[in-house]
C-alpha positions, 0 to 999 in steps of 0.5 A: 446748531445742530446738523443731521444727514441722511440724504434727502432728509438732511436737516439743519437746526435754525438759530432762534433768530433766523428761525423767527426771521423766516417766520416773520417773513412767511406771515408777511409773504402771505398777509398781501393776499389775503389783504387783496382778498379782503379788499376785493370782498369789500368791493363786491358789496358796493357793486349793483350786482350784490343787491340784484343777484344774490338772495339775502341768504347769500348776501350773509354768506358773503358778509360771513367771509369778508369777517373770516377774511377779518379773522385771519388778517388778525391772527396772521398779524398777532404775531409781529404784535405780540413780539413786539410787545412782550419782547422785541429784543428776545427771540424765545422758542416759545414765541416761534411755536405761538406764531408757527401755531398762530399763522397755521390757524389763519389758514382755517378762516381763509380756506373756509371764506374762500371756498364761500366765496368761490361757492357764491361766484360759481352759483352766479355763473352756472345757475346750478347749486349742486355744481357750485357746491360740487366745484367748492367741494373740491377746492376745499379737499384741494386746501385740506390736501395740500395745506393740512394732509401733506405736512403730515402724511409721507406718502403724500410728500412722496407722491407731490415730491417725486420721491420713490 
């Protein structure tokens, strides 16, 4: 285990175990949600509400969601049953960077399922398309800044983390 400092950078080196032990449990801090959504979704096409206020355009912009929302409950689940199958009693740092990739890449078909549905709720709301598609707009530049910008971006870290 390796240890370096410099102030706030300090890092410290995991084991591979705790390393895929912490993978392990982000993957399953975030499956719950994403299978409430799920379900939700599920829900909303057995209301009377779909068949009477949405188009059949928006109808199929709900199903492509509720099959996004299926994608990355699948890949946010692959690696437990990848590990499980290919090597239950080894951690290898090849497992931790497929599953650090794998959960990542699940957030690309949520985010995007989200802003759809979030496009649709605010076009039954508001009656305004440009305004719905204005709101989702934000919220997905909201999703490209925090999930995919401020990992990689210093300033950003910076500015969100109150360091000078």
């Amino acid at each position: 285990m390796s240890r370096r400092t410099s102030g706030q950078n300090a890092k410290e080196e995991l084991p591979l175990a705790k390393a895929a032990e912490y993978l392990i449990e982000e993957c399953r801090m975030i499956l719950p949600g994403i299978q409430a959504l799920f379900g939700f979704q599920l829900i909303a096409v057995f209301n009377t509400t779909f068949d009477e206020k949405l188009t059949s355009l928006e109808q199929k912009l709900h199903l492509l969601a509720i099959v996004l929302v299926g994608i990355a409950i699948v890949i946010i689940m692959t690696p437990a049953a990848y590990h499980r199958q290919t090597g239950p009693e080894d951690i290898t740092q090849q497992f931790i960077k497929l599953a650090t990739r794998l959960m990542l890449f699940s957030t690309v078909p949520l985010t995007i399922s989200i802003c759809i549905e979030l496009y649709l709720i605010s076009h039954l709301i508001l009656h305004n398309t440009f305004l719905s598609l204005g709101i989702t707009v934000g919220l997905l530049f909201v999703f490209l800044l925090l999930w995919f910008a401020l990992p990689h971006s210093e300033a950003l870290k910076r500015i969100l983390g109150g360091q000078s």
